[in-house]
MDTraj code that builds the backbone (N, CA, C; nanometers):
import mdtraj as md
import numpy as np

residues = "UNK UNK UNK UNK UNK UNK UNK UNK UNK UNK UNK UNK UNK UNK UNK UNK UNK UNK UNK UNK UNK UNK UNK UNK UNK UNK UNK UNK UNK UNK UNK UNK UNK UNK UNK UNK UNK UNK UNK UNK UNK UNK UNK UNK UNK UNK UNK UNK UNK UNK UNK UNK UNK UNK UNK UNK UNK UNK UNK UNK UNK UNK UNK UNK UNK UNK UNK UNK UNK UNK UNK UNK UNK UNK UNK UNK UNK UNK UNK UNK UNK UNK UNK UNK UNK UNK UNK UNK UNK UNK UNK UNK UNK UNK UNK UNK UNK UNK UNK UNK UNK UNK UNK".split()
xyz = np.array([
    [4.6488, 8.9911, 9.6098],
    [4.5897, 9.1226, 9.6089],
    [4.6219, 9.1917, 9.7410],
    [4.6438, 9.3285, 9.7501],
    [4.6913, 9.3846, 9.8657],
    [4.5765, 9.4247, 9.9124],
    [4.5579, 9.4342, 10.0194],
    [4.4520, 9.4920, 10.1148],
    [4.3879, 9.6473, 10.0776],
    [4.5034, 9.7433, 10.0260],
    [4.4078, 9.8606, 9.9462],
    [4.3252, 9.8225, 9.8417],
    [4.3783, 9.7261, 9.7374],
    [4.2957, 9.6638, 9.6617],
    [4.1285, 9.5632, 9.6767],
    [4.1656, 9.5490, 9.7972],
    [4.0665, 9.4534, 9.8581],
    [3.9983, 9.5298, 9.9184],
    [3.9917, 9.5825, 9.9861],
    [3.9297, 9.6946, 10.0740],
    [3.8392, 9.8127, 9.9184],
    [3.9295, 9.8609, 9.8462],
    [3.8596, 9.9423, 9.7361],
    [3.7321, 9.8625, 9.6708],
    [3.7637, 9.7093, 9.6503],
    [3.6144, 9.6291, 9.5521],
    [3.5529, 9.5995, 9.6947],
    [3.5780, 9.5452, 9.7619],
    [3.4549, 9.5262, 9.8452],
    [3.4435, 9.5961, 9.9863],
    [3.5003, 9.7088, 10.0159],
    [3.4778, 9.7798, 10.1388],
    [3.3402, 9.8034, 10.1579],
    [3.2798, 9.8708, 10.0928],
    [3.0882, 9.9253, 10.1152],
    [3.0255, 9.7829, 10.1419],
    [3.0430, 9.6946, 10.0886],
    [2.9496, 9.5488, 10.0878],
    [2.9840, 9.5144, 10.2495],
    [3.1523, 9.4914, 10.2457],
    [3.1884, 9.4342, 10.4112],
    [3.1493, 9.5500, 10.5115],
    [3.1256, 9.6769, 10.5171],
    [3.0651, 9.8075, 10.6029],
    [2.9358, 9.7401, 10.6015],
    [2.8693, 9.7536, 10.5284],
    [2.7198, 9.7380, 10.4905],
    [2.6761, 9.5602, 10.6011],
    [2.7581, 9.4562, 10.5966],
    [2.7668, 9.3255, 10.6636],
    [2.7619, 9.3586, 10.7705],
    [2.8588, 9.4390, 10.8219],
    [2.8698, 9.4640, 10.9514],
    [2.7816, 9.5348, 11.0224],
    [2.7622, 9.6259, 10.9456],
    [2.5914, 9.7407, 11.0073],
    [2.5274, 9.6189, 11.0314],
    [2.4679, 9.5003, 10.9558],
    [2.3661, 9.4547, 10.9022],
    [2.3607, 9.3167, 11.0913],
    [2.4781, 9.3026, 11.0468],
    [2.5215, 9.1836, 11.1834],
    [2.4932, 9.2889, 11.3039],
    [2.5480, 9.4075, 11.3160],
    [2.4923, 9.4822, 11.4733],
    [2.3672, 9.4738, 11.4794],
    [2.2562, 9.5274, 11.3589],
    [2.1787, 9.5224, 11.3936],
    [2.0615, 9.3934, 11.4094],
    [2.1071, 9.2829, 11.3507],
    [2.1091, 9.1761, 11.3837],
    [2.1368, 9.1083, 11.5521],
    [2.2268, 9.1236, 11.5665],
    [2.2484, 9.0910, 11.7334],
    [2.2005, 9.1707, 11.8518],
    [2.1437, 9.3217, 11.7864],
    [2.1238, 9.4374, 11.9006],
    [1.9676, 9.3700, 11.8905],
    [1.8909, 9.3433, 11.7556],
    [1.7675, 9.3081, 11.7729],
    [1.7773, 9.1430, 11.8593],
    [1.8308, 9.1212, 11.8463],
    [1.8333, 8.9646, 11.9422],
    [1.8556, 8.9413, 12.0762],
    [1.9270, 9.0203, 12.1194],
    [1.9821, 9.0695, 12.2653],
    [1.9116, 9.1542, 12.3280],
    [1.8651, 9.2641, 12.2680],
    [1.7955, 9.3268, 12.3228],
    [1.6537, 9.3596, 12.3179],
    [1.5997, 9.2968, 12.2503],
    [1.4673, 9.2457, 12.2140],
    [1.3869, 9.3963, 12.1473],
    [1.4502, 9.5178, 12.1130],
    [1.4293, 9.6549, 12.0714],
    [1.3523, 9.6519, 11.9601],
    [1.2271, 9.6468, 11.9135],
    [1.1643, 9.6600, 11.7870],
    [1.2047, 9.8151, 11.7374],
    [1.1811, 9.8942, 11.8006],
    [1.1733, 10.0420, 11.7787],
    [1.2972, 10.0449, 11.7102],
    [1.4233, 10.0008, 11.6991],
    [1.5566, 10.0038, 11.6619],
    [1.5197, 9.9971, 11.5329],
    [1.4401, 9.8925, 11.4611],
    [1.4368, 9.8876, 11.3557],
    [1.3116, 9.9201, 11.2498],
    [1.2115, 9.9502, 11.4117],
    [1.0831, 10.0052, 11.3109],
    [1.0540, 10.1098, 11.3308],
    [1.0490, 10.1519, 11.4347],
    [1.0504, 10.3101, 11.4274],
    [0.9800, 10.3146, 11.5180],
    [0.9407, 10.5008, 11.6114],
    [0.8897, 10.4868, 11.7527],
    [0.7470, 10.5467, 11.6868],
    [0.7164, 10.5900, 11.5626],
    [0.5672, 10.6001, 11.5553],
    [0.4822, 10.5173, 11.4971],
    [0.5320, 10.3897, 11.4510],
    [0.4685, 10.2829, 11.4175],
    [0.3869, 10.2088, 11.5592],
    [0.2389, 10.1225, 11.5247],
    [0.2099, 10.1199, 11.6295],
    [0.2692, 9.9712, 11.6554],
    [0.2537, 9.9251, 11.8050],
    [0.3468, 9.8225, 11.8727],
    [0.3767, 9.6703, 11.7773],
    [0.4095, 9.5940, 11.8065],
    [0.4183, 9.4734, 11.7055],
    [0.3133, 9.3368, 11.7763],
    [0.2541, 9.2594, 11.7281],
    [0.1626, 9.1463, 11.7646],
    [0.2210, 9.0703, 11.8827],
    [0.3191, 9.0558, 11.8111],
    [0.3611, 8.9107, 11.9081],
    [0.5800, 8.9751, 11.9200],
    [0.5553, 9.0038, 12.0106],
    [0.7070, 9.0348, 11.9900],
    [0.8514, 8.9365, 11.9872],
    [0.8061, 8.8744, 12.0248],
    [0.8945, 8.6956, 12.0424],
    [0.9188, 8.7213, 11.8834],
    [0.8049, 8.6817, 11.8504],
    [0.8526, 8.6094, 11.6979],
    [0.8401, 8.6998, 11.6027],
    [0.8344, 8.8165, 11.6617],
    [0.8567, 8.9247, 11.5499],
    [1.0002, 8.9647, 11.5429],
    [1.0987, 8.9404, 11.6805],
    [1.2161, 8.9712, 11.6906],
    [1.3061, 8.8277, 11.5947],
    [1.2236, 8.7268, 11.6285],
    [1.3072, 8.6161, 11.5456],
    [1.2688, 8.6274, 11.4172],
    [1.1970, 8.6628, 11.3390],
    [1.1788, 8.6742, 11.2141],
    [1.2832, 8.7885, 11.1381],
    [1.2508, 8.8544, 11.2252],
    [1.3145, 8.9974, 11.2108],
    [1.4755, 8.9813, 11.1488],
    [1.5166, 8.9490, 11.2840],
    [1.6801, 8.9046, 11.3134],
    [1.6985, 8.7748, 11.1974],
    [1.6388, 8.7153, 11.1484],
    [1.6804, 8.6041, 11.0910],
    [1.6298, 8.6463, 10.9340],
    [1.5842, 8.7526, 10.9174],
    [1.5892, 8.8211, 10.7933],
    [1.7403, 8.8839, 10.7654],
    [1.7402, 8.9557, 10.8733],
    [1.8580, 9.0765, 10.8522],
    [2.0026, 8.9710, 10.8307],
    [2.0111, 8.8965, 10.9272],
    [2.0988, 8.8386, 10.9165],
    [2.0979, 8.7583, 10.7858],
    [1.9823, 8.6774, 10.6904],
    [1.9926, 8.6324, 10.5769],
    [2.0263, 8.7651, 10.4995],
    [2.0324, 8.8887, 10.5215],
    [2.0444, 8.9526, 10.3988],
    [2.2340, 9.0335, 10.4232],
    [2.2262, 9.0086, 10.5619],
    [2.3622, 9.0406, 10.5845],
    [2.4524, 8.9035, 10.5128],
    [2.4163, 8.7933, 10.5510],
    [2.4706, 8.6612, 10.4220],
    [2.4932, 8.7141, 10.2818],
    [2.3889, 8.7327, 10.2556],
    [2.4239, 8.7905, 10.0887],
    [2.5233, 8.9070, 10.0862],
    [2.5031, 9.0004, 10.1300],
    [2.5821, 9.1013, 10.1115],
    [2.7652, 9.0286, 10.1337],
    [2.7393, 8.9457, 10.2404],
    [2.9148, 8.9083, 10.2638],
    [2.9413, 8.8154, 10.0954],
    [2.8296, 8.7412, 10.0753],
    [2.8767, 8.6618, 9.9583],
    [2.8412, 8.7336, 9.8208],
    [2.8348, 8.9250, 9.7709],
    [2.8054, 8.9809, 9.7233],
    [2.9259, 9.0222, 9.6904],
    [3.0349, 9.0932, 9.8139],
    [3.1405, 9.1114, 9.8387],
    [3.2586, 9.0053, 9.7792],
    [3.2741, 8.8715, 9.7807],
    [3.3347, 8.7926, 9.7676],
    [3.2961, 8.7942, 9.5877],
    [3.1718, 8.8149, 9.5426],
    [3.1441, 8.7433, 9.3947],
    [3.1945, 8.8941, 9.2979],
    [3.2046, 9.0371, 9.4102],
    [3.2499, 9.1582, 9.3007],
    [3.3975, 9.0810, 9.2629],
    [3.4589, 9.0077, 9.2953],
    [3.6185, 8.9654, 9.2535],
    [3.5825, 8.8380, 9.1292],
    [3.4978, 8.7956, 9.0980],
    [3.4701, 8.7046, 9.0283],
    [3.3774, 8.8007, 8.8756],
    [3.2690, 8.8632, 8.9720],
    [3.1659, 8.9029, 8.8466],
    [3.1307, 9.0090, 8.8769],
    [3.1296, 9.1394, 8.8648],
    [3.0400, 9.2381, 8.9086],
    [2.9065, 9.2321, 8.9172],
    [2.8768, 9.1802, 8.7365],
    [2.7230, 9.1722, 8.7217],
    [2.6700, 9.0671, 8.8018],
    [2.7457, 8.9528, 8.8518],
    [2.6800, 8.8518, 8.9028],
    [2.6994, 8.8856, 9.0621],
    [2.7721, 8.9675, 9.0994],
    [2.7346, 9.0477, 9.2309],
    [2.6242, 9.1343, 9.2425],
    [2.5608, 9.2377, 9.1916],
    [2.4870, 9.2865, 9.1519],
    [2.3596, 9.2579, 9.1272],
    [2.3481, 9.1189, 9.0291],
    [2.2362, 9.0238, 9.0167],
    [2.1985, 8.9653, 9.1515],
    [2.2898, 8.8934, 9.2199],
    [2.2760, 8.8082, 9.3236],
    [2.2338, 8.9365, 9.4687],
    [2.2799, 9.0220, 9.4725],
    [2.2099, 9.1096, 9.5655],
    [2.1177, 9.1726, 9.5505],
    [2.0617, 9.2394, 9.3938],
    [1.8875, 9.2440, 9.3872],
    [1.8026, 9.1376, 9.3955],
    [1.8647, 8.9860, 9.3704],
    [1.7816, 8.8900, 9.3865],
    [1.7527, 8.8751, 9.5512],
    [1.8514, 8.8894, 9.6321],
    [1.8429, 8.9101, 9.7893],
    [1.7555, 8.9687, 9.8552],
    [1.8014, 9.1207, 9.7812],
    [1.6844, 9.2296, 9.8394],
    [1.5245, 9.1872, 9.8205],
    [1.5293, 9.1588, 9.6943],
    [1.3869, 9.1375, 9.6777],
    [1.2891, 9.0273, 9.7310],
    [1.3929, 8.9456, 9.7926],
    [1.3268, 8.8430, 9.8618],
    [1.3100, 8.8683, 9.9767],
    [1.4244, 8.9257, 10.0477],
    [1.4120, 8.9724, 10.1906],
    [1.2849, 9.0808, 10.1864],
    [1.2635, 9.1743, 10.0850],
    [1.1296, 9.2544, 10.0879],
    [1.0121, 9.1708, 10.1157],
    [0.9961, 9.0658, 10.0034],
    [0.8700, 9.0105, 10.0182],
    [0.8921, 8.9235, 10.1708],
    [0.9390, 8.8600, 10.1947],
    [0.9697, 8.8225, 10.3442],
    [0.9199, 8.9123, 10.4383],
    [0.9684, 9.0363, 10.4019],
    [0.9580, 9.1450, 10.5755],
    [0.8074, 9.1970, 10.5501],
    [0.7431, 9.1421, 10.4105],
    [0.6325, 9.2391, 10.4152],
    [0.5639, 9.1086, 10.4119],
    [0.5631, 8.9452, 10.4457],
    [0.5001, 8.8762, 10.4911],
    [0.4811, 8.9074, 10.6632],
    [0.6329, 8.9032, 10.6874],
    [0.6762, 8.8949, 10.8465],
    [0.5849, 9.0585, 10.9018],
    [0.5520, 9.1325, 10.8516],
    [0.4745, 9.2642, 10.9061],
    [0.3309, 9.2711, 10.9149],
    [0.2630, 9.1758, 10.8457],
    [0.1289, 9.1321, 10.8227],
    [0.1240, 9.0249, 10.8895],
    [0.2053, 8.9393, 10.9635],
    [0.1599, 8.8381, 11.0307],
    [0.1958, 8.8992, 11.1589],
    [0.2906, 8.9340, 11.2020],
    [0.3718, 8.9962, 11.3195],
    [0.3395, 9.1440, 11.3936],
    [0.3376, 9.2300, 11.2650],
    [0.3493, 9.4217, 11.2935],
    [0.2238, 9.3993, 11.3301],
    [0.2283, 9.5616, 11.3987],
    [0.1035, 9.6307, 11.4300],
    [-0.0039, 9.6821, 11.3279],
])
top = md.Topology()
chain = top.add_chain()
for i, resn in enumerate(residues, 1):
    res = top.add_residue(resn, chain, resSeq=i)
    for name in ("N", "CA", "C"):
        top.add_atom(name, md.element.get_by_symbol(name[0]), res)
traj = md.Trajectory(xyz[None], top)
């Protein structure tokens, strides 16, 4: 497959990885809640482990998306399937991780 071809099925998924990994490493490095929650939310509990929860969400959902990308060449629907099954876990996750962690 040539690279226009490759780039056309999975360009948005591998864009979307890469957003997902910056903001993954900017929350890890730089310990920035506001980056990802916003500056009128009020502060977070414990910020340590709100940044590791955080980051180790994004980055599980940046996983899927790379292996979302790889399965549009195999299945669409089973790309598709396998990344609402993602999302929806990473939801219930971030809305555990905000009730134990957030403000």
């Amino acid at each position: 497959m040539q690279s226009e071809g490759f780039l056309e099925v999975a360009g948005i998924p591998l864009l979307l990885f890469a957003v997902l990994v910056y903001y993954g490493v900017r929350l890890l490095v730089m310990k920035d809640v506001t980056a990802i929650r916003g500056k009128h939310k009020p502060p977070v509990k414990d910020t340590a482990m709100y940044v590791k929860s955080a980051s180790s969400l994004i980055f599980f959902l940046a996983f899927a998306t790379l292996v979302m990308a790889f399965l549009m060449f195999i299945n669409t629907y089973a790309a598709l399937g396998e990344f609402i099954a993602a999302t929806l876990i990473m939801g219930i996750l971030w809305r555990r991780m905000e009730q134990k962690y957030g403000g």
